[in-house]
N, C-alpha and C positions, 0 to 999 in steps of 0.2 A: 504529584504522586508519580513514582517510577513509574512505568508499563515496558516487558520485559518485548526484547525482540522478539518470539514469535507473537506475542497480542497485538505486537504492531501489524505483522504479515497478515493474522486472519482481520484485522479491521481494514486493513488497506487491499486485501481480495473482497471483502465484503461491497467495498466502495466501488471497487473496478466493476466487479461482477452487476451490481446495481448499476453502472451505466450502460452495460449491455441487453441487461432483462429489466422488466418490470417488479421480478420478485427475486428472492437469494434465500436459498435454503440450505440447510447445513449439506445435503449432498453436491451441494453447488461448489460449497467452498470444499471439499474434499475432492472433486475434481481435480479445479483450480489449482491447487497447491499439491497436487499426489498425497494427501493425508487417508487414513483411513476413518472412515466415519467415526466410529468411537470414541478415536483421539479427538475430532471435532467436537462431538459431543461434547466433549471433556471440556473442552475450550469455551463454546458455546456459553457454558452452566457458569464459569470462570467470569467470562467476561460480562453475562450477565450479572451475576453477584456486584461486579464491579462498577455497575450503573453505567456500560458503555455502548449496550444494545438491550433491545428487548426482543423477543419472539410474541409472535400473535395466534392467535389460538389454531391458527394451518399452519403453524410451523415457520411462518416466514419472519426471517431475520431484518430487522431496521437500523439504524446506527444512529443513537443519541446521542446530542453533540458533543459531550467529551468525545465519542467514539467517533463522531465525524470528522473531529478537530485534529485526534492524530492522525487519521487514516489520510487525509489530504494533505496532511504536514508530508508524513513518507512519501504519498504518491506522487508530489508537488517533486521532493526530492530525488525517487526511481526516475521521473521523466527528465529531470533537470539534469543527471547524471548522465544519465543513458544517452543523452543528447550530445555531452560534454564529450560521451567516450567517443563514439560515433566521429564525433567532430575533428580528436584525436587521430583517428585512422581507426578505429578498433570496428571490427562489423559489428551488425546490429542484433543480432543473439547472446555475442560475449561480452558486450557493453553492457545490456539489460541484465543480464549474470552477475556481473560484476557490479554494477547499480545496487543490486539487492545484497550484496555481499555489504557495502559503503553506505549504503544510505541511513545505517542506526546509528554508526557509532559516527560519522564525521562530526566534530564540533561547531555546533551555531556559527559562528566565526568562519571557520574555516567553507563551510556551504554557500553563503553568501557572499565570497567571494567568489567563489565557482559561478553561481547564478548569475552576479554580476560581469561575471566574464562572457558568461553565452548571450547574454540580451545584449551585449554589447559586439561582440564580434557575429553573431548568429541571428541579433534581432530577435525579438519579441512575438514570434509565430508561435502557431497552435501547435501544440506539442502530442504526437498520437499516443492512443490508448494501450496500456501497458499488453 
């Protein structure tokens, strides 16, 4: 099943956001991303229909594992890129910028070689948090 670039960005802030807090609520991710609530909302309602989260009766967002499996796909990808750009010469604001610009549309192929490139020249370290 497609899932359009922005469902990837609020599943893959949903995931970031979870490893900072214990809980991710839709004002969390409107934050995160400068969205307006509403428009969350919106998304929210979307991606629940689409069996890729659920909400609990306090509001708190969860990511089921379709919704975990993309959201670590991108995020896996945001770090691997950002790391790449970085490595590049690029700082690390316009790296991460530009991570998130690449990280939807690069093809499978084409990523895996990148990824292959930094564990091999940059080694296999812990990669920080978007």
């Amino acid at each position: 099943m497609h899932v359009y670039e922005s469902a990837e960005d609020y599943l893959e802030a949903i995931l970031v956001i979870g490893q900072r807090r214990s809980v991710v609520r839709s004002i969390d991710i409107a934050n995160e991303l400068n969205f307006s609530k509403p428009s969350v909302s919106v998304a929210m309602k979307k991606l629940r229909e689409s069996g890729h989260i659920e909400m609990d009766k306090d509001g708190f967002i969860h990511l089921l594992p379709s919704g975990r499996e993309i959201a670590e796909r991108i995020y896996e990808r945001h770090r691997t890129l950002t790391d790449f750009f970085v490595y590049l010469g690029v700082s690390e604001d316009v790296a991460s910028v530009d991570a998130c610009k690449v990280e939807h549309d690069l093809s499978a192929e084409t990523f895996a070689k990148i990824k292959e490139h930094v564990r091999r020249t940059m080694g296999d370290t812990e990669q920080p948090e978007k």
